[in-house]
ZAMARDO-406051 format. One record per residue: x, y, z of N, C-alpha, C in turn. Coordinates in steps of 0.02 Angstrom, whole numbers, padded with zeros to 5 digits, always signed. Example, Ala and Ser with C-alpha at 12.3 -4.5 7.8 and 13.67 -1.06 7.14 Angstrom:
BEGIN
+00660-00284+00390+00615-00225+00390+00660-00165+00390+00642-00112+00354+00684-00053+00357+00645+00002+00394
//
This chain:
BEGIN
+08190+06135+03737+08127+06163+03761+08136+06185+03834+08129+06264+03857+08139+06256+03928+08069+06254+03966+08087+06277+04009+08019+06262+04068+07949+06286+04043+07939+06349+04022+07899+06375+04013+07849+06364+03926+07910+06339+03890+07864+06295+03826+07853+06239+03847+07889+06186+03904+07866+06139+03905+07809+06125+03943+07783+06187+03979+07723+06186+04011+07662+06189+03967+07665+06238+03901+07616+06270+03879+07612+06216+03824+07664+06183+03804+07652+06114+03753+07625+06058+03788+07648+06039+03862+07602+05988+03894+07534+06018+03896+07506+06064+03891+07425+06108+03901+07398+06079+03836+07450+06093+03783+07413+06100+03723+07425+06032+03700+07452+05952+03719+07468+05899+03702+07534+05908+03640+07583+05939+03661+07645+05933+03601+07685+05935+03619+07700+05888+03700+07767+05881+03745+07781+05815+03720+07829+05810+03733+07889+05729+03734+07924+05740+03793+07947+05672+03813+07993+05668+03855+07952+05667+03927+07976+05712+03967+07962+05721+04065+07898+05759+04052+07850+05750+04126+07803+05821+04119+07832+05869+04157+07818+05916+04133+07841+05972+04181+07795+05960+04273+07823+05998+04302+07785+06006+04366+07806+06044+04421+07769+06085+04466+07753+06117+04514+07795+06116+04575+07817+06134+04614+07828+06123+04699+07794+06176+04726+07748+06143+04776+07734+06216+04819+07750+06194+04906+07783+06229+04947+07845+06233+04997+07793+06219+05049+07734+06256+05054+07688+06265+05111+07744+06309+05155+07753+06279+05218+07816+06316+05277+07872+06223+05280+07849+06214+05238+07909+06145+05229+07994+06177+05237+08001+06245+05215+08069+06276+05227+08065+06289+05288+08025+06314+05329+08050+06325+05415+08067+06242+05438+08052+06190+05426+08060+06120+05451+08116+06098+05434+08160+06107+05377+08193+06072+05343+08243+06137+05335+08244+06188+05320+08300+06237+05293+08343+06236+05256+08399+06236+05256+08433+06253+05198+08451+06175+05144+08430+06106+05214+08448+06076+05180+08398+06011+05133+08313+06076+05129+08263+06053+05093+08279+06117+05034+08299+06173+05045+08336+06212+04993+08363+06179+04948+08416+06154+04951+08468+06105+04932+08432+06070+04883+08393+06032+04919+08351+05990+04885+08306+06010+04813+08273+06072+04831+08238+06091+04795+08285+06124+04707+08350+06147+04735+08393+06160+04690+08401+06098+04638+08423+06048+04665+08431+05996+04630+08380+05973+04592+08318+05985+04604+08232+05949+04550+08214+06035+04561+08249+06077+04524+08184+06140+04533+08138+06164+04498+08089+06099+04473+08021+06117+04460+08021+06171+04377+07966+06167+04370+07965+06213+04307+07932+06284+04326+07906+06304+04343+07846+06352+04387+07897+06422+04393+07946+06406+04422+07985+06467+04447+08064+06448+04450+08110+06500+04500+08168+06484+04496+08190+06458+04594+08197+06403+04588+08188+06361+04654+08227+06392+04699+08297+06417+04662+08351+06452+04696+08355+06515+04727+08303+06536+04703+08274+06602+04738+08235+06616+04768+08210+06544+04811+08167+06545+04867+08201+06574+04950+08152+06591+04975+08207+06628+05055+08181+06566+05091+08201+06557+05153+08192+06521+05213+08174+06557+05242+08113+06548+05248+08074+06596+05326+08107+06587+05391+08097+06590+05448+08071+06586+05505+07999+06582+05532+08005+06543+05607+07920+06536+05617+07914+06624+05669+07963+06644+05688+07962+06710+05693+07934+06757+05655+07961+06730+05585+07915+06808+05537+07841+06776+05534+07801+06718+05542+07766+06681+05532+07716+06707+05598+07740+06739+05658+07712+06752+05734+07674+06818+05700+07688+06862+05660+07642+06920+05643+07554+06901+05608+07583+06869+05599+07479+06823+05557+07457+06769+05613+07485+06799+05700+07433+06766+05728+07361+06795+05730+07349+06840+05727+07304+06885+05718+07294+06947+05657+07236+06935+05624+07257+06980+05561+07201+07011+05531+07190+07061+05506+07117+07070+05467+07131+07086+05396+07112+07059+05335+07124+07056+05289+07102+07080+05228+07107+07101+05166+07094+07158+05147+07027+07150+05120+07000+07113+05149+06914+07116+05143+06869+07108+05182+06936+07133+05252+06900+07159+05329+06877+07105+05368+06904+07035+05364+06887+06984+05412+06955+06957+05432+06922+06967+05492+06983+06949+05545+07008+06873+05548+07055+06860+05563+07076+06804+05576+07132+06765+05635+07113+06737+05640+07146+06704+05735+07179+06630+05711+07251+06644+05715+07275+06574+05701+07312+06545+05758+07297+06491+05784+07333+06427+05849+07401+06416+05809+07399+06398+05749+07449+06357+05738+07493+06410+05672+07546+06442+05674+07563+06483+05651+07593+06429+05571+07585+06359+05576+07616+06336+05520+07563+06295+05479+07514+06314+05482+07433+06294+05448+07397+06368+05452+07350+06359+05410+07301+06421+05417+07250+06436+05447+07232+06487+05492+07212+06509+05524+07107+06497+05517+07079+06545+05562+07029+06528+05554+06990+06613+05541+06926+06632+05518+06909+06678+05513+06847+06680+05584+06845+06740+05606+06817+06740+05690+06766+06796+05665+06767+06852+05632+06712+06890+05621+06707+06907+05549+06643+06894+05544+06637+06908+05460+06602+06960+05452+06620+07011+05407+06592+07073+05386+06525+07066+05351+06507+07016+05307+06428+07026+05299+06395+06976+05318+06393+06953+05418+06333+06896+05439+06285+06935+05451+06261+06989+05433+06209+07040+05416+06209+07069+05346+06159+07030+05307+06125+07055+05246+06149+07136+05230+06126+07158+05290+06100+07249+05284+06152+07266+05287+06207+07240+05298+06273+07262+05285+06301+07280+05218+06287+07230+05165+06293+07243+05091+06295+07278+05054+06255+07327+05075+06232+07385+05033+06296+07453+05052+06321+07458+05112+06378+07503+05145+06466+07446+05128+06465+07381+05114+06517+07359+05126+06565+07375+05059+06609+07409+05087+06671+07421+05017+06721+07372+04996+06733+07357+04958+06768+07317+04910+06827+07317+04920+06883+07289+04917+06961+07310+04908+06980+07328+04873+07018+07356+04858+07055+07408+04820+07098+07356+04790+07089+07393+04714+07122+07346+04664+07205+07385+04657+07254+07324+04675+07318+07350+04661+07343+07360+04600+07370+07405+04577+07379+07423+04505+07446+07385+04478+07460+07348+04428+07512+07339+04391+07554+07395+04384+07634+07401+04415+07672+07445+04353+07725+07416+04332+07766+07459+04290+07796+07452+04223+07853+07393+04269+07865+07415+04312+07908+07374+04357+07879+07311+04363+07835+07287+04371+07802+07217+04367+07809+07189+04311+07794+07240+04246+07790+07220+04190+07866+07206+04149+07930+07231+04193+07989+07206+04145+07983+07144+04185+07952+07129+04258+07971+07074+04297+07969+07012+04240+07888+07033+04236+07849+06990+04167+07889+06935+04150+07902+07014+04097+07956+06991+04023+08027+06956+04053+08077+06962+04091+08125+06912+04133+08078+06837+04137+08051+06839+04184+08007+06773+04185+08006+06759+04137+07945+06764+04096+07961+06737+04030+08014+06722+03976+08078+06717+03998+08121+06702+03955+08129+06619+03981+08118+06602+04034+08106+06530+04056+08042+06512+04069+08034+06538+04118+07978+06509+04132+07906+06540+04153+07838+06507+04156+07776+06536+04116+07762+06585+04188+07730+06652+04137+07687+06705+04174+07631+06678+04208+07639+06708+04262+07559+06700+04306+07533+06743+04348+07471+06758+04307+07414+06796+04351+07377+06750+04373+07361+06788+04448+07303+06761+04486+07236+06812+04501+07185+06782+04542+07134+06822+04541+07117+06809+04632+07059+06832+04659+07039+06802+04730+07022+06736+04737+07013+06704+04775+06970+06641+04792+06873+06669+04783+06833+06641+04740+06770+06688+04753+06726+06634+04804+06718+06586+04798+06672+06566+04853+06705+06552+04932+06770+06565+04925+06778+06554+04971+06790+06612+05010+06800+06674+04982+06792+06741+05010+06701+06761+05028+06678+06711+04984+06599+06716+05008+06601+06683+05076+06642+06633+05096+06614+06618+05171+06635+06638+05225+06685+06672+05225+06745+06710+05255+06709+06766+05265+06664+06800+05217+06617+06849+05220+06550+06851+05267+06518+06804+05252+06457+06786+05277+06454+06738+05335+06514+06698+05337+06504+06631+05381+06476+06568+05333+06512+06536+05321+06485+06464+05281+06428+06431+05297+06419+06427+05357+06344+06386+05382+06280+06439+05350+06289+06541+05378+06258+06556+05361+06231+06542+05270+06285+06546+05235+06298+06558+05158+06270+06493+05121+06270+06434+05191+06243+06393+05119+06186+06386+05148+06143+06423+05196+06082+06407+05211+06041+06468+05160+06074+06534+05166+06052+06565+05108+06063+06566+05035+06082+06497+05023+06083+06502+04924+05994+06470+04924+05968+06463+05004+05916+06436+04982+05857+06524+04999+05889+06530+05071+05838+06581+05100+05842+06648+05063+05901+06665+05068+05924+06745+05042+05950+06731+04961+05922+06707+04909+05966+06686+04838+05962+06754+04819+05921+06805+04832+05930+06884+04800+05988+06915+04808+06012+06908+04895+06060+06941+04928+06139+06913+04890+06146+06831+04892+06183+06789+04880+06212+06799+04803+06152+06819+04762+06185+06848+04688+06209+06935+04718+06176+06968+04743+06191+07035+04734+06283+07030+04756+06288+06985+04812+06378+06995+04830+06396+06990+04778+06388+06937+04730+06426+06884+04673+06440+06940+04641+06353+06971+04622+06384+07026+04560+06411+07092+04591+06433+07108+04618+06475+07165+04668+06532+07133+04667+06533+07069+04702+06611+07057+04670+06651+07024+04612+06615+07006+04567+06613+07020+04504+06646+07098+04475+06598+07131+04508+06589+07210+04460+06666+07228+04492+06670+07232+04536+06686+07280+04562+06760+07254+04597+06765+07186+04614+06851+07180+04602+06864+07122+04574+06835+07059+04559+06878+07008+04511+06905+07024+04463+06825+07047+04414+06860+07060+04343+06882+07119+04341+06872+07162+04366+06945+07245+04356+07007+07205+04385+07010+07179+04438+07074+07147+04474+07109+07103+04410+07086+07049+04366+07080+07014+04304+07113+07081+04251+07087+07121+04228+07084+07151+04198+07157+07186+04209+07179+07212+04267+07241+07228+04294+07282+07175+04271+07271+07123+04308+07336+07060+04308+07344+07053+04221+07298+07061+04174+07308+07036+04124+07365+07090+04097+07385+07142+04105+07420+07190+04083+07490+07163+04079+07500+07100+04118+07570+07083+04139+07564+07037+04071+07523+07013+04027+07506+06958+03979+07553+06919+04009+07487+06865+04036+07509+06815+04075+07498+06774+04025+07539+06689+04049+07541+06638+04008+07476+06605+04043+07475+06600+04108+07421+06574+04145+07377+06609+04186+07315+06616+04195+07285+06645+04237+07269+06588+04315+07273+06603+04379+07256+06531+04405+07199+06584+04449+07138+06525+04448+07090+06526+04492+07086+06467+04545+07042+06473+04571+07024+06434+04642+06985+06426+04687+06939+06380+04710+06904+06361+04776+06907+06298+04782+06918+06296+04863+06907+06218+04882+06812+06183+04864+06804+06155+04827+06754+06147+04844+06707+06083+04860+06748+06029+04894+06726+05978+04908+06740+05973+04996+06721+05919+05005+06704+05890+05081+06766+05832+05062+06779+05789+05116+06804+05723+05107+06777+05659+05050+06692+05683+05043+06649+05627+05015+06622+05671+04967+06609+05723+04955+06569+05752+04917+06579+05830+04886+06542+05839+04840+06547+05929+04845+06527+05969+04904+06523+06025+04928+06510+06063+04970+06428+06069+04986+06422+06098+04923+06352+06115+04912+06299+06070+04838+06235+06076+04839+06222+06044+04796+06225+06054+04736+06271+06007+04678+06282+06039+04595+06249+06090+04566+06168+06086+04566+06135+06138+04530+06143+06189+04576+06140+06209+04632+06172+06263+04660+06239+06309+04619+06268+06251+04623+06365+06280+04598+06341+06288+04528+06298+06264+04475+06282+06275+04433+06250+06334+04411+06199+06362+04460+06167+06413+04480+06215+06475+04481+06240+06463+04532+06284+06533+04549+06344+06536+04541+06374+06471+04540+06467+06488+04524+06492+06471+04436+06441+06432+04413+06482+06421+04342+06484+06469+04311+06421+06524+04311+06433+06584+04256+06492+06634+04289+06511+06625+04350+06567+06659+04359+06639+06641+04328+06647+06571+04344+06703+06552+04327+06714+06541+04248+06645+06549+04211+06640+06572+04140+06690+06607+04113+06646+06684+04166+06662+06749+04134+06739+06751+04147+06745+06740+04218+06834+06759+04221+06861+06742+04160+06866+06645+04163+06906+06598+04095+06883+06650+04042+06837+06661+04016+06825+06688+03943+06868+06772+03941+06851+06807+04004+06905+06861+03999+06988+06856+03981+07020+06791+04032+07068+06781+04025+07091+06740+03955+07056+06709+03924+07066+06679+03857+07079+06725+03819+07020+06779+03819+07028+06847+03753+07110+06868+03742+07147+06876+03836+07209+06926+03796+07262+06867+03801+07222+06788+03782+07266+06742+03754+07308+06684+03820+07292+06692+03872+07300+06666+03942+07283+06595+03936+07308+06551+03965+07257+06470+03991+07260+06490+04056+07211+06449+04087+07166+06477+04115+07166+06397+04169+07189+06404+04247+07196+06346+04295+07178+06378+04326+07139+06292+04369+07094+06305+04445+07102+06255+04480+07120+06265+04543+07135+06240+04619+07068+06234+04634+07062+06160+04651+07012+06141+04707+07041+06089+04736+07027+06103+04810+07046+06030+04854+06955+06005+04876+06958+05937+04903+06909+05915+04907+06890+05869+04854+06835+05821+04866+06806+05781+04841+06752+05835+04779+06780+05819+04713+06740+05858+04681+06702+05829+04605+06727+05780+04603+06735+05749+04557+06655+05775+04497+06602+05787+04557+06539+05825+04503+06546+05897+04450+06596+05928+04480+06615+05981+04465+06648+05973+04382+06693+05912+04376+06745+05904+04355+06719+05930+04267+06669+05916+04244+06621+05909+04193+06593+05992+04189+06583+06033+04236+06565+06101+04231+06639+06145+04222+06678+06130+04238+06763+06147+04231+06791+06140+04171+06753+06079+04124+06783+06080+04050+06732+06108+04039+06695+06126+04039+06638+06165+03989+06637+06231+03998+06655+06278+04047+06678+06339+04072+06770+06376+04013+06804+06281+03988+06849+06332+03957+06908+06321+03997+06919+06302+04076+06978+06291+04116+07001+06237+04058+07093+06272+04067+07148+06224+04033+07178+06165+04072+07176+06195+04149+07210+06149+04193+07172+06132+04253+07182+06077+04277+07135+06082+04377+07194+06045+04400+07175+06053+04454+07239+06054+04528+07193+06013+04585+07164+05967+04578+07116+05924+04611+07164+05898+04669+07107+05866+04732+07142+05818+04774+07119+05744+04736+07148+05713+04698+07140+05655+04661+07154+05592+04721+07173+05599+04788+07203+05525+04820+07133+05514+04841+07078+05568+04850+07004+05558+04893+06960+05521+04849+06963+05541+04777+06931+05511+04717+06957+05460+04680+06919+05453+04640+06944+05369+04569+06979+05415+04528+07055+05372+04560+07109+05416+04482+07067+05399+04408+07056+05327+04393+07055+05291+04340+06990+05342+04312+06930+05334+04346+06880+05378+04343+06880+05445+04327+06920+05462+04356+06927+05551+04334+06964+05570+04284+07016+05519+04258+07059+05496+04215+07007+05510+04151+06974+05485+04172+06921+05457+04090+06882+05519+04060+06881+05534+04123+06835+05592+04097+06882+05664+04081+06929+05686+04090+06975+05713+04101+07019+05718+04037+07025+05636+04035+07076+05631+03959+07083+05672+03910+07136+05707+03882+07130+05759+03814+07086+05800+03809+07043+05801+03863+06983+05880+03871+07017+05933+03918+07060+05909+03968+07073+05951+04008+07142+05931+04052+07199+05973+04051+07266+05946+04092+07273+05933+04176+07269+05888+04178+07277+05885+04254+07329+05867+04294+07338+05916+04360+07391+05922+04405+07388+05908+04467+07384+05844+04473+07356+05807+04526+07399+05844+04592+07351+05823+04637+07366+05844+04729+07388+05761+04732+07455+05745+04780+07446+05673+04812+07431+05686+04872+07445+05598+04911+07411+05593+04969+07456+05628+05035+07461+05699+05025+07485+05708+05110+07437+05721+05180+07387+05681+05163+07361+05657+05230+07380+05617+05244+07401+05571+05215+07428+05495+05245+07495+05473+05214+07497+05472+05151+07539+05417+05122+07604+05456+05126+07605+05518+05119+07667+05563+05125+07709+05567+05187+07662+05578+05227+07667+05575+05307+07661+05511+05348+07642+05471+05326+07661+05411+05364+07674+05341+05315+07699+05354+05249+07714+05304+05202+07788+05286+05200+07821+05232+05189+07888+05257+05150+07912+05295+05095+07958+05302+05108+07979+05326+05030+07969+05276+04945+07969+05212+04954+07943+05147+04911+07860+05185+04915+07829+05179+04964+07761+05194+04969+07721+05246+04951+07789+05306+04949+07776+05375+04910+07780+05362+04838+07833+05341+04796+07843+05312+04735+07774+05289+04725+07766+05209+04743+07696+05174+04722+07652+05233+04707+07633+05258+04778+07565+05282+04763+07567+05349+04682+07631+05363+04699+07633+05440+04630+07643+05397+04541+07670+05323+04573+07682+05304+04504+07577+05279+04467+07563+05259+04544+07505+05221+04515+07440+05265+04486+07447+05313+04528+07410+05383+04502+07420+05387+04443+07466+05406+04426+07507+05444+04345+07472+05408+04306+07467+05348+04305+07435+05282+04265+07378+05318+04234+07322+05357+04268+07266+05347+04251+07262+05418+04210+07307+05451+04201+07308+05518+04195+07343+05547+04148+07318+05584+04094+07357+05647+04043+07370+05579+03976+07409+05590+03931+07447+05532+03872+07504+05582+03872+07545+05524+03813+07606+05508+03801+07633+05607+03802+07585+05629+03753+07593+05673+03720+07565+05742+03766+07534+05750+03832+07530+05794+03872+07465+05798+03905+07465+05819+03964+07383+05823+04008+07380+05794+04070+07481+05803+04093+07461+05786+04165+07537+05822+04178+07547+05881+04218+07573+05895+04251+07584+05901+04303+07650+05869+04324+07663+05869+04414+07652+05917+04462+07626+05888+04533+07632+05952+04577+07647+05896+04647+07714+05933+04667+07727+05924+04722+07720+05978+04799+07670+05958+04809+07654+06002+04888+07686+05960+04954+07735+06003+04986+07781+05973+05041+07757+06016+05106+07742+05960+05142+07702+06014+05221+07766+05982+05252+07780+06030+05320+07812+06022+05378+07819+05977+05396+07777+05933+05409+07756+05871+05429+07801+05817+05402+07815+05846+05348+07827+05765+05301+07899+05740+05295+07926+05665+05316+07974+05643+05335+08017+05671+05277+08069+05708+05266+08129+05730+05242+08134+05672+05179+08131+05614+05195+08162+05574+05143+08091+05557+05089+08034+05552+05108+07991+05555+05079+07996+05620+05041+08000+05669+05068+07997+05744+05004+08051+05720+04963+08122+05712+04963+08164+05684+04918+08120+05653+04852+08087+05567+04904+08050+05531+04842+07997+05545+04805+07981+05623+04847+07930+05651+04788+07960+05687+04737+07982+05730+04725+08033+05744+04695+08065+05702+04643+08101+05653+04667+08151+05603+04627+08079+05573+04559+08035+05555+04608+07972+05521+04564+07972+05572+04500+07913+05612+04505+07896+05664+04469+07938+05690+04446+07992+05720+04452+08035+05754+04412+08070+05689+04338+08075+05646+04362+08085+05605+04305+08016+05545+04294+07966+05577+04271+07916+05546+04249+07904+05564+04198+07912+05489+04149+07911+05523+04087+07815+05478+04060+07775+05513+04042+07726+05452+04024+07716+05395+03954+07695+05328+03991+07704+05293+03954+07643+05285+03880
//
């Protein structure tokens, strides 16, 4: 079984053996270089081909100190190895809405599409789409945006369905041409303690979105994953009912056991660990514990928890090793 069935059989519960799982680098290669490369060769993940990652520089990294982005909000970053901040938003005026243009949807070609088919001989296709609420605050300003899901709720749908209309799902509609194995969506949408905003809100205005995408991407046969960091755990219940195959949660903020339960055989999960703390200031024993004790509460024998290892700059060299060493040979009990 290589990488890419053993992903889509852990989705569908008809794996044996290891779960598959993830690495994502962050700028962990400018810290470490060739000889977190190295590393990554040796456990390289199922997702992609590890060996064909480049090593940046924080040089090429100095051009996104300043940037405006293709939905015209600027951005000002201090720290060129974290992300930046947004400084002017194109609609903190309503009356703006009605004149503001959309981005331009990049077209698939045939060249993408043999890319595809290569990929897929190992490992799984992936389309993505925008971030949507979080391009809503980047847009409007977040303080403004969640004071108007109460004041402006007319204005607040009209963006949704504009960007809806007019670039998710054509953008969706594009990516699907590549017939992807996965579609991945995304918003952060928790606090440390809580969701962002209040449930029937997100109920209100974001579930029929993240509906329509999942149900688009199902039709030309896709599963269908979503990234949220944050405390979300209310969400977790509108995410299986929408149709998502996979979530990408921060699980160290919440009850593994808890989310576990609810989670079980309805939906695959690819847990975030703790690199606020335990990564960055744990041992390597302490990295183990915490990834073995997690796993516990999460996916069965037979599939519904795939690994994801996220390595920041930050994080002591030998600890990324024991993330790695963990997860890559985790087989569940």
């Amino acid at each position: 079984m290589n990488s890419r069935e053993k992903i889509l059989a852990t989705i569908e519960h008809r794996n044996t053996g290891r779960i598959p799982y993830c690495i994502s680098s962050h700028n962990s290669l400018i810290a470490h270089g060739k000889k977190l490369h190295d590393l990554y060769c040796r456990f390289p993940g199922d997702f992609n081909d590890a060996s064909k990652l480049n090593v940046p520089t924080p040089k090429e990294l100095e051009k996104n100190r300043r940037i405006v982005d293709k939905w015209g909000c600027v951005w000002d970053t201090a720290d060129v190895m974290i992300a930046g901040a947004v400084v002017n938003q194109p609609l903190a005026d309503w009356k703006n809405l009605d004149s503001y243009k959309m981005p331009k949807i990049s077209k698939i070609t045939q060249k993408d599409i043999d890319g595809a088919e290569r990929t897929r001989e190992k490992y799984p296709v992936w389309a993505s789409v925008d971030q949507f609420f979080q391009i809503m605050e980047n847009l409007c300003g977040a303080e403004q945006l969640y004071m108007d899901f109460y004041l402006e709720p007319e204005n607040v749908q009209k963006l949704i369905d504009r960007m809806m209309n007019e670039n998710h799902i054509p953008l969706l509609e594009e990516q699907l041409k590549l017939k992807p194995d996965i579609v991945g969506l995304g918003d952060d949408w928790g606090t440390q303690q809580s969701l962002i905003i209040n449930p029937e809100i997100w109920d209100q205005f974001f579930k029929p979105v993240y509906a329509k995408l999942t149900a688009t991407a199902k039709q030309a046969g896709a599963k269908v994953s979503f990234h949220t960091c944050g405390y979300t755990m209310e969400i977790l219940e509108g995410l299986i009912d929408v149709g998502i195959d996979i979530v990408n949660p921060q699980i160290p903020i919440m009850n593994a056991a808890e989310y576990g339960n609810i989670a079980r055989e309805r939906i695959t999960v690819m847990p975030d660990i703790d690199r606020q703390d335990i990564l960055i200031n744990g041992t390597p024993n302490d990295v183990r514990e915490h990834i073995l004790k997690m796993y516990e509460h999460l996916g069965t024998p037979s599939g519904g928890l795939i690994g994801y290892a996220p390595l920041e700059h930050n994080m002591p060299f030998a600890n990324m090793e024991a993330v790695l060493e963990t997860i890559a040979n985790y087989i569940p009990g």
